[in-house]
C-alpha positions as CSV (number, residue, x, y, z in Angstrom):
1,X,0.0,0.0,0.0
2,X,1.1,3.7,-0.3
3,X,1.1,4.1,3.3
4,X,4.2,2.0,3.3
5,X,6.2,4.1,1.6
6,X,8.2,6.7,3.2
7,X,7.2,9.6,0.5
8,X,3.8,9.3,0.9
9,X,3.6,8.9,5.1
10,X,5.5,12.3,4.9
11,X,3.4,13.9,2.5
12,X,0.1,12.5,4.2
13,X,1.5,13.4,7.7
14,X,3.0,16.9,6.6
15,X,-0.9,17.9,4.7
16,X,-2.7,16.9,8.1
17,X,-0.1,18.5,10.3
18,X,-0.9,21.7,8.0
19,X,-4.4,21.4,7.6
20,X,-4.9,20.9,11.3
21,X,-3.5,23.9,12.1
22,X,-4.7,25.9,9.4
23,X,-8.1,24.6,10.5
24,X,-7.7,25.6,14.6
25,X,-6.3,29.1,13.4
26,X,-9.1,29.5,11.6
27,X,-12.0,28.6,13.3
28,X,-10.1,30.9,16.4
29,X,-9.7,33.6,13.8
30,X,-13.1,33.6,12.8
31,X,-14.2,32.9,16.3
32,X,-12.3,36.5,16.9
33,X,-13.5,37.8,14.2
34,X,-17.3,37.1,14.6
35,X,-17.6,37.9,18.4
36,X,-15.8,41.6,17.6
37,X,-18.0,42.1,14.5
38,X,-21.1,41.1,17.1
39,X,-20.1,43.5,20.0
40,X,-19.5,46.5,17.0
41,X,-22.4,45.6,15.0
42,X,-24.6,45.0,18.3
43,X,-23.6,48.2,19.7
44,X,-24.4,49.9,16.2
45,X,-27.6,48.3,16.6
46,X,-28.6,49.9,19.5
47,X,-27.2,53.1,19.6
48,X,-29.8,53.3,16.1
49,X,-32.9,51.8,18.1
50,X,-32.2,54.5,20.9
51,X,-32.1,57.5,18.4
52,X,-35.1,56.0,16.7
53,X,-37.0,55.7,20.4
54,X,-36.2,59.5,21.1
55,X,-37.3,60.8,17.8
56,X,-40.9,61.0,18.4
57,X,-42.3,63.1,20.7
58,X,-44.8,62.0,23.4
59,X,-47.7,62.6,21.8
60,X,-46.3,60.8,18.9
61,X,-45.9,57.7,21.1
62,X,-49.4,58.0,22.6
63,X,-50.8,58.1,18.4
64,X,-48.9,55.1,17.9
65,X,-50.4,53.1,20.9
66,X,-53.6,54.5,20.8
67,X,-54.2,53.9,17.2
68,X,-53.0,56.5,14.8
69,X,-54.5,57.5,11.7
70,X,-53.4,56.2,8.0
71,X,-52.0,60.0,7.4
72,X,-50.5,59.8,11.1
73,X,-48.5,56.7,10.3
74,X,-47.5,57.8,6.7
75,X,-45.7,60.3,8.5
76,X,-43.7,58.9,11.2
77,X,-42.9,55.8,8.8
78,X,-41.4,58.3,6.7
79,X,-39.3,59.9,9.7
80,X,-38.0,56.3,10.4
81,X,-37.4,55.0,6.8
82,X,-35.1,58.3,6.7
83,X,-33.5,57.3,9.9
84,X,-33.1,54.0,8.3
85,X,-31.4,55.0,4.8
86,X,-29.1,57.6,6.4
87,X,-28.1,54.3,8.8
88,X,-28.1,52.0,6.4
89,X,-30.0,49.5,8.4
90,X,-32.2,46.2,7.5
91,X,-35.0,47.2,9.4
92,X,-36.6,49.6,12.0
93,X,-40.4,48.6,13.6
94,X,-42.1,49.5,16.6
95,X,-43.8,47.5,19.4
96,X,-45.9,47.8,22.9
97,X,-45.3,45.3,25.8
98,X,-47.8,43.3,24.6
99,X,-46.0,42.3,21.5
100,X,-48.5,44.1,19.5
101,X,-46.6,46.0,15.9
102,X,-47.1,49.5,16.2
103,X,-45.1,50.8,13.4
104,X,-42.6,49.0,10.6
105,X,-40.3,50.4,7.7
106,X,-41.6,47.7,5.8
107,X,-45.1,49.3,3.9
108,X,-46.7,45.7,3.9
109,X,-46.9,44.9,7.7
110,X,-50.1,46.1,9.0
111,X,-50.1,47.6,12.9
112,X,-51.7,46.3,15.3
113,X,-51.1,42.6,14.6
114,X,-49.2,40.4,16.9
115,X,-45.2,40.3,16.5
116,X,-44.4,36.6,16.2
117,X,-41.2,37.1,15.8
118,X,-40.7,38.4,19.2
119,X,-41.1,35.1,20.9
120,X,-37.1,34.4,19.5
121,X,-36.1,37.3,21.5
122,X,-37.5,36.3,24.8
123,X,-34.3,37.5,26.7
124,X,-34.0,41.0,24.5
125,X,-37.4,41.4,25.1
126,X,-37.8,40.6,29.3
127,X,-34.7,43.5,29.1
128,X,-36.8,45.9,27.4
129,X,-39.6,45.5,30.3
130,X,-36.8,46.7,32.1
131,X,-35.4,49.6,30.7
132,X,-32.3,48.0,29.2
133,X,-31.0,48.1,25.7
134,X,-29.6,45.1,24.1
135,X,-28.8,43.3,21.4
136,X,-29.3,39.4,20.0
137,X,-26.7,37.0,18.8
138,X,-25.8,36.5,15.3
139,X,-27.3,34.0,13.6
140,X,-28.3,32.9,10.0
141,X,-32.0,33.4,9.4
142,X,-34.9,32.0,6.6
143,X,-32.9,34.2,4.2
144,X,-29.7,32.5,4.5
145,X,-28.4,35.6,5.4
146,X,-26.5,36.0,9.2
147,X,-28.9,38.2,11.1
148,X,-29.0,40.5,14.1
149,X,-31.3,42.6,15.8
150,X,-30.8,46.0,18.6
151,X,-33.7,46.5,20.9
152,X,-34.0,49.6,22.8
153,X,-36.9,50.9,25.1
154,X,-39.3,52.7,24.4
155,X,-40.5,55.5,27.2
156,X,-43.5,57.9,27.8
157,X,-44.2,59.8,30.2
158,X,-40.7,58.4,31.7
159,X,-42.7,54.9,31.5
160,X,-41.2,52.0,29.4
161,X,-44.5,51.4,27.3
162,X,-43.1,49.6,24.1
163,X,-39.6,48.7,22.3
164,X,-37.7,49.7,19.6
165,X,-36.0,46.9,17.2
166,X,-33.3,47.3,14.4
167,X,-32.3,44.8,12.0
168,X,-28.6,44.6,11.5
169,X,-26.8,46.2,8.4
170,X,-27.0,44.4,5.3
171,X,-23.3,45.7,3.9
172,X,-22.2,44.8,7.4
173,X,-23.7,41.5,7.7
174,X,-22.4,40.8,4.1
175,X,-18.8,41.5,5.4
176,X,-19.2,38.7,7.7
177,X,-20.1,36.3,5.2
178,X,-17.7,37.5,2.9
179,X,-15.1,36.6,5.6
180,X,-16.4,33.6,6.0
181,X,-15.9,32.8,2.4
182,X,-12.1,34.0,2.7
183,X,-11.2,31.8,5.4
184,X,-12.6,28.7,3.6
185,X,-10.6,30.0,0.2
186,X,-7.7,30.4,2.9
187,X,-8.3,27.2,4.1
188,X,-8.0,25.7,0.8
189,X,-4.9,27.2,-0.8
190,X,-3.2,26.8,2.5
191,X,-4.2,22.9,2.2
192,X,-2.7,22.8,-1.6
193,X,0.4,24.7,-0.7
194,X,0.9,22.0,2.2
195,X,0.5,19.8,-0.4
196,X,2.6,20.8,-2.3
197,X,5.8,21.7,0.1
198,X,5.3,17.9,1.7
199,X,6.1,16.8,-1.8
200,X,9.3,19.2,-2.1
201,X,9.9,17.8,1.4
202,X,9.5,13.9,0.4
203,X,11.7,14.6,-2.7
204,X,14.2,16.5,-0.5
205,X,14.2,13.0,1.4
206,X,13.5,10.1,-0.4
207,X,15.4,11.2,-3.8
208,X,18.9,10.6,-2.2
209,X,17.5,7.4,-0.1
210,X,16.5,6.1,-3.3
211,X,20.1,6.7,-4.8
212,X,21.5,4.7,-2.3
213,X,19.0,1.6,-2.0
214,X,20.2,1.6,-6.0
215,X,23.9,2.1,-4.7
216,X,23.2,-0.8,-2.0
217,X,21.3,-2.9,-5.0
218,X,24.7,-2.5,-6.9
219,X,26.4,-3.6,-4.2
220,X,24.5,-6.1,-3.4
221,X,25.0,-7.6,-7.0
222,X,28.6,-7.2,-7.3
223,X,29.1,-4.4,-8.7
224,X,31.3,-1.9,-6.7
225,X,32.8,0.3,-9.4
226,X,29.8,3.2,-9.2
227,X,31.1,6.0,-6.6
228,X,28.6,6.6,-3.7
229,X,28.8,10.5,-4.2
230,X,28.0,12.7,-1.1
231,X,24.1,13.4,-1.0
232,X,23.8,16.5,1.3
233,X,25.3,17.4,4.7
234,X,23.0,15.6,7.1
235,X,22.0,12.1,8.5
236,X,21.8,11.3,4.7
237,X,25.4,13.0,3.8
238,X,26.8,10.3,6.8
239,X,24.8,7.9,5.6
240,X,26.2,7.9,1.9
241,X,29.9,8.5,3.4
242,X,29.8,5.4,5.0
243,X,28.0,3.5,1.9
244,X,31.1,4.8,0.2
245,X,33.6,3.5,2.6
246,X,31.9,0.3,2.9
247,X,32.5,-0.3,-1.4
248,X,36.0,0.9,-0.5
249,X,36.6,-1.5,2.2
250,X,35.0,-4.5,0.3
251,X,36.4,-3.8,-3.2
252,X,39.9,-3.6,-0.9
253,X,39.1,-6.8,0.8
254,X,37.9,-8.2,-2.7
255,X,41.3,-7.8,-4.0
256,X,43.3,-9.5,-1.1
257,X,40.7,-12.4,-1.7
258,X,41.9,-12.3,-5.0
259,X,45.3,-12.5,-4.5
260,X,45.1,-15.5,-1.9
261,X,43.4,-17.2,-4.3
262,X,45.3,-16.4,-7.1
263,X,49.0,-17.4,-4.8
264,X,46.7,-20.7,-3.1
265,X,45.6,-21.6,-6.9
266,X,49.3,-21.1,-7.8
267,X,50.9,-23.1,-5.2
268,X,48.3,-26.3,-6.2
269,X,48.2,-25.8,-10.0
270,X,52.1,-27.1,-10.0
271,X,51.6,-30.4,-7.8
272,X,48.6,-31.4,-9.7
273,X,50.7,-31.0,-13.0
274,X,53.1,-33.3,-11.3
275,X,50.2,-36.0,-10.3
276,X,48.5,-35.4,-13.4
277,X,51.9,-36.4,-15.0
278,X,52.6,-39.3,-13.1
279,X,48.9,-40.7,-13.1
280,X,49.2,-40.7,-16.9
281,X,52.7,-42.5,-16.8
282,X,50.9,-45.4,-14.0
283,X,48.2,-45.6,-16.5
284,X,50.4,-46.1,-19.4
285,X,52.0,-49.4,-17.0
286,X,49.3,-50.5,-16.2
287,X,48.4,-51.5,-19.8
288,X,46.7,-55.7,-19.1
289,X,45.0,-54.7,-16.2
290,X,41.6,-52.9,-16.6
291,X,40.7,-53.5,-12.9
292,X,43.4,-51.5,-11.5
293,X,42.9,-49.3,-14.5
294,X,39.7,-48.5,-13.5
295,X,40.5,-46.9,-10.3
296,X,43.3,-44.6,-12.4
297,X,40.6,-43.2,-14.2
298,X,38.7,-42.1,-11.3
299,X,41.9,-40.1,-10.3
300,X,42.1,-39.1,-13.7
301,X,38.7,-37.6,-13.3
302,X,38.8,-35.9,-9.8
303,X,42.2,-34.4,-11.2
304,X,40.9,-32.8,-14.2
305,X,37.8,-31.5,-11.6
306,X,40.4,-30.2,-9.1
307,X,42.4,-28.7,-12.4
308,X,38.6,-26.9,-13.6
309,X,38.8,-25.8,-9.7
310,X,41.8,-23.9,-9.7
311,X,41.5,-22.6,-13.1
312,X,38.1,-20.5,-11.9
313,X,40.0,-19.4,-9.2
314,X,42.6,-18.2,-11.3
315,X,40.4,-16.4,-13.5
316,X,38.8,-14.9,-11.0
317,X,41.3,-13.8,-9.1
318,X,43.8,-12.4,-12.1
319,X,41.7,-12.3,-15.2
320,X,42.9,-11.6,-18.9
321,X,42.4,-8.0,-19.9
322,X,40.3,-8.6,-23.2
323,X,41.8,-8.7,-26.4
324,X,38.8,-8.2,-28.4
325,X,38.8,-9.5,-32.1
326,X,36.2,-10.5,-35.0
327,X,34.6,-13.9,-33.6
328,X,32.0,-16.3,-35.4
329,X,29.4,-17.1,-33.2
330,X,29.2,-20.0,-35.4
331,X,32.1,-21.8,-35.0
332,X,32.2,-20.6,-30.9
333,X,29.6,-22.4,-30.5
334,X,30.6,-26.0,-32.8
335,X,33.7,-25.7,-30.7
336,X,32.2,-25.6,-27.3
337,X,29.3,-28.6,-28.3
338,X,32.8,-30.7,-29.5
339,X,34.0,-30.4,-25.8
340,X,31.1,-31.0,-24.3
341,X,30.4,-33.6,-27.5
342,X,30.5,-36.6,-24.7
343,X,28.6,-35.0,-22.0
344,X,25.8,-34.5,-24.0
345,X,25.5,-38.2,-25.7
346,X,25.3,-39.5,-22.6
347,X,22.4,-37.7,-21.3
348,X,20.8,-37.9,-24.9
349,X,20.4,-34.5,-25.2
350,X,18.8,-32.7,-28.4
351,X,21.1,-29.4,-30.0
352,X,18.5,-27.3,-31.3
353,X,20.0,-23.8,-33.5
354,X,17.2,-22.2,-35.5
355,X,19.6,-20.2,-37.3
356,X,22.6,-22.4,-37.8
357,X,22.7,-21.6,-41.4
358,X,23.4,-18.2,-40.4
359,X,26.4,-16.8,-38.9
360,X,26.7,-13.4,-37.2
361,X,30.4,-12.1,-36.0
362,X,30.5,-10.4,-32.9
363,X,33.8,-7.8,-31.2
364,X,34.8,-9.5,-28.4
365,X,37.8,-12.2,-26.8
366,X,37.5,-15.3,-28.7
367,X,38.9,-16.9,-25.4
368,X,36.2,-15.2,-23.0
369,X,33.7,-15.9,-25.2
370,X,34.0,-19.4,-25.3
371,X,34.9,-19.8,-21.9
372,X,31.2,-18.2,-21.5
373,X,29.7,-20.6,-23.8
374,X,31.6,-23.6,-22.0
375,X,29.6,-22.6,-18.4
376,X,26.3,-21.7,-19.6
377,X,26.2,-24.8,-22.2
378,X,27.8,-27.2,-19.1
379,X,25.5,-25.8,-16.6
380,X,21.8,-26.3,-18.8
381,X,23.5,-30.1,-19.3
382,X,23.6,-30.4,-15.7
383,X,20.1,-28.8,-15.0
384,X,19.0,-31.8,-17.9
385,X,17.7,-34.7,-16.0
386,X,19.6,-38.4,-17.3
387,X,16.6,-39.6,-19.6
388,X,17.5,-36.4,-22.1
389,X,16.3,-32.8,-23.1
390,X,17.0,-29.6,-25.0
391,X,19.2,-26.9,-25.4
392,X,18.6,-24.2,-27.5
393,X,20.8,-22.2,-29.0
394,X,20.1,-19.2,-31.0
395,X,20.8,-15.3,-32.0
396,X,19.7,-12.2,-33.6
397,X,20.9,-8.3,-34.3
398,X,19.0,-5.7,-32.8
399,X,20.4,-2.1,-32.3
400,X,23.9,-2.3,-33.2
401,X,23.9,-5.4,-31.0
402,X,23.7,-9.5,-31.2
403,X,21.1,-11.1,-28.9
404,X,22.1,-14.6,-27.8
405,X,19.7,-16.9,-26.4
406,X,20.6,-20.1,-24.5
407,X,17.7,-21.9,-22.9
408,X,17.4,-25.7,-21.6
409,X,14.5,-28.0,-20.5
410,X,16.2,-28.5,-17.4
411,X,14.6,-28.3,-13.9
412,X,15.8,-24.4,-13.3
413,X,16.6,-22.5,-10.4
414,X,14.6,-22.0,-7.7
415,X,13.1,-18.7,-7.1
416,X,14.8,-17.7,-3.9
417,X,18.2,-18.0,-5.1
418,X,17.9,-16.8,-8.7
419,X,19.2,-13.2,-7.6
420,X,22.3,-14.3,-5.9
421,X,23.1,-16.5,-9.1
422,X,25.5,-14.2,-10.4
423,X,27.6,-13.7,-6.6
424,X,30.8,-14.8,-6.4
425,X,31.2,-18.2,-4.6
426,X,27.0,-18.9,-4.3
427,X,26.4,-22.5,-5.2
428,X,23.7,-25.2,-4.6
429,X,26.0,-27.8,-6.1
430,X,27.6,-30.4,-3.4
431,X,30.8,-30.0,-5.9
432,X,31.4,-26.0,-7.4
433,X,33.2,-23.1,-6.7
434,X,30.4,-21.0,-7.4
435,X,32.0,-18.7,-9.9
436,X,30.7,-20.2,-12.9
437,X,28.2,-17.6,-13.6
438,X,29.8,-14.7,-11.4
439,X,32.8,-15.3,-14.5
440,X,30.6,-15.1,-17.5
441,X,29.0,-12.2,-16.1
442,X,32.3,-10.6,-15.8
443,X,34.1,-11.2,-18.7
444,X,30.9,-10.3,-20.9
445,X,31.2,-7.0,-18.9
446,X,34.6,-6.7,-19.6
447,X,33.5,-7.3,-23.6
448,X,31.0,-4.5,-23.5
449,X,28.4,-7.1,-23.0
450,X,25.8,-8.0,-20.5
451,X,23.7,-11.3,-19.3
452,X,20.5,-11.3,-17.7
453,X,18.1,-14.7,-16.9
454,X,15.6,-14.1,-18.7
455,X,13.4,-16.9,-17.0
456,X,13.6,-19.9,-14.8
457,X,10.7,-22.4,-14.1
458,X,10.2,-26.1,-13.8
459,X,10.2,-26.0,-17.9
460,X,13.6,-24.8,-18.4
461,X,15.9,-22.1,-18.3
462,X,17.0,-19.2,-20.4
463,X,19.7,-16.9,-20.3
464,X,20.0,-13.4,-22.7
465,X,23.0,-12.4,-23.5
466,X,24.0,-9.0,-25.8
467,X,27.3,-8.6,-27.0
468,X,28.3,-6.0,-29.8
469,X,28.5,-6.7,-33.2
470,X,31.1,-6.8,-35.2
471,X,30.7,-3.8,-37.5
472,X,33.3,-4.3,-40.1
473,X,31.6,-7.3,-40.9
């Protein structure tokens, strides 16, 4: 899953880190905000309902509770629809104690009918009773629209007899939606940009980790000649300093390996000349007597294994600089079946080259390349089970280059091991040195070539190899 990943934990973590605290500012910004815009709209509120309670004169007030004319009221609505422009206000309307509407900017309301709206301002109303001016929360009404309301008293005679309401400011009111509206745009850019800095700040991370988990995969394959360069100056910088001195120190202890085993394959090579010698010259005497014979032959054999032996080491540990040359991959490959002629009679193995007819030359070591063709040839006849198989032989040009195929019907390598194939000294064999493969690999390198296994399964093996062509040809 993506979660698993390093990138993306820091990413998601950085965005809700971000958005978290974009989302408590916020809300305590526009908490802020909204009680301050309350307590100075509130007060506006009111200070309008007390100017509009004071601007009629007693007898005014007793007209308006008594039951004024229709001329009466046309007059004092317009004194209050003037107090209400120059204010720029919602909404002014009058009211007695009993909740009765006594006047009301807007034409359409018709006095003397019940206030039903009142009964939402239960507490802004008991205040009234009591000669206090006050003012209701903000909240969003019918409209949509966030709504407030300023009540003052209304007095006669010195005698609270009514109340005074005023609907908040729609300009005002607008400015607190409108704020709303910025802190959600807010909100969102601020959530992109988080985005968009936790992927800087994964990249800033993970590119160079990924740089070395490809310098540790290199390693981890064999190859040390890539230089670990220094990523930055932190945890990561140390981190890739010591990846480096770690290829130093093994591509160091790499070559003192090599030269052990090229002074221990040295040191044997010279006796087992001398044996080999002698064995032949018992062999030779012992001409009559097949019995005894028999048991030279088996020293024979183990000879020429311990002989294969310490030639790998050898080329391992000193091997010949490549002395590349125009090479038929024709007659490579009839020399290596010749020498391998016996081998494969006696497992009753099938030779199978689709394009023996035709022969491409390829730049590379004659010696290398059939030393190359020797393992991978010897290895599929010794993946073939005894009652007989395949191998497959084959090749093509594409881009500049050949591509050699060599597969088998043998029972392949298991899955677990078929990336440590090409490590030096890994073998399943009860008999190997396990640098078969780790050899072939290397000298094709050394030939500008490269081999990769293409697949392995209980049908077979095969094994890709590109080499450059031969371009004089």
């Amino acid at each position: 899953m993506f979660i698993h990943r390093i990138r993306y934990r820091i990413i998601f973590l950085f965005v809700v880190l971000v958005v978290a605290i974009l989302l408590i500012s916020g809300y305590s910004l526009h908490w802020r905000i909204r009680s301050n815009f309350e307590a100075l709209l509130g007060t506006k509120l009111v200070a309008v309902a007390k100017a509009a309670s004071v601007q009629f004169s007693g007898g005014e007030v007793r007209f308006l509770l008594e039951g004024a004319g229709p001329r009466t009221l046309l007059h004092l609505r317009s004194q209050i629809n003037y107090l209400k422009s120059s204010t720029n206000v919602k909404r002014i309307y009058f009211f007695d104690l009993n909740g009765r509407r006594l006047l009301d900017t807007e034409s359409e309301n018709i006095p003397d009918t019940p206030y039903f709206r009142l009964n939402f301002y239960k507490n802004e109303f008991e205040n009234i009773t009591r000669g206090e001016a006050s003012y209701s929360i903000l909240f969003q009404g019918i409209d949509g629209l966030p709504t407030m309301t300023g009540f003052a008293p209304l007095y006669l005679d010195k005698k609270v007899v009514g109340g005074v309401g005023v609907e908040g400011s729609a300009t005002f009111l607008n400015t607190v939606k409108r704020m709303r509206y910025n802190l959600y745009l807010i909100g969102i850019l601020g959530s992109i940009t988080a985005i968009v800095l936790g992927i800087i700040l994964a990249e800033s991370i993970t590119r160079p980790i990924g740089k070395l988990v490809r310098a540790s995969e290199r390693i981890g394959h064999g190859d040390y000649t890539g230089k670990i360069p220094l990523l930055a100056r932190d945890e990561i910088g140390l981190l890739s300093e010591t990846m480096e001195s770690m290829r130093k120190g093994i591509i160091q202890r790499e070559k003192e390996l090599k030269a052990m085993l090229a002074g221990v394959a040295h040191e044997i090579r010279n006796p087992i000349g001398g044996v080999e010698l002698f064995t032949g010259i018992l062999n030779e005497e012992l001409e009559g007597q097949p019995k005894i014979q028999k048991h030279v032959e088996k020293i024979e054999k183990e000879i020429k294994y311990l002989k294969n032996i310490v030639d790998n080491f050898m080329e391992y540990a000193k091997p010949k600089k490549p002395d590349p040359e125009s090479c038929s991959l024709l007659d490579i490959t009839k020399d290596t079946l010749s020498l391998l002629e016996k081998d494969i009679k006696h497992k009753n193995i099938s030779i199978k080259m689709p394009n023996r007819g035709k022969d491409i030359k390829v730049w590379a070591d004659s010696v290398h390349l059939k030393r190359i063709f020797l393992n991978l040839i010897q290895n599929s006849i010794q993946a073939i089970p005894d009652d007989g198989g395949t191998i497959k032989i084959e090749w093509l040009c594409k881009n500049g280059s050949v591509q050699i195929k060599i597969s088998d019907t043998g029972v392949g390598i298991p899955n677990y091991i078929q990336r440590e194939i090409f490590t030096p000294f890994f073998t399943t064999k009860e008999k190997g040195t396990g640098l078969g493969l780790s050899i072939v690999k290397d000298l094709l390198e050394k030939n500008n070539g490269r081999i990769v296994l293409k697949r392995s399964n209980s049908r077979g093996t095969e094994f890709d190899l590109v080499l450059p062509i031969d371009k004089r040809d």
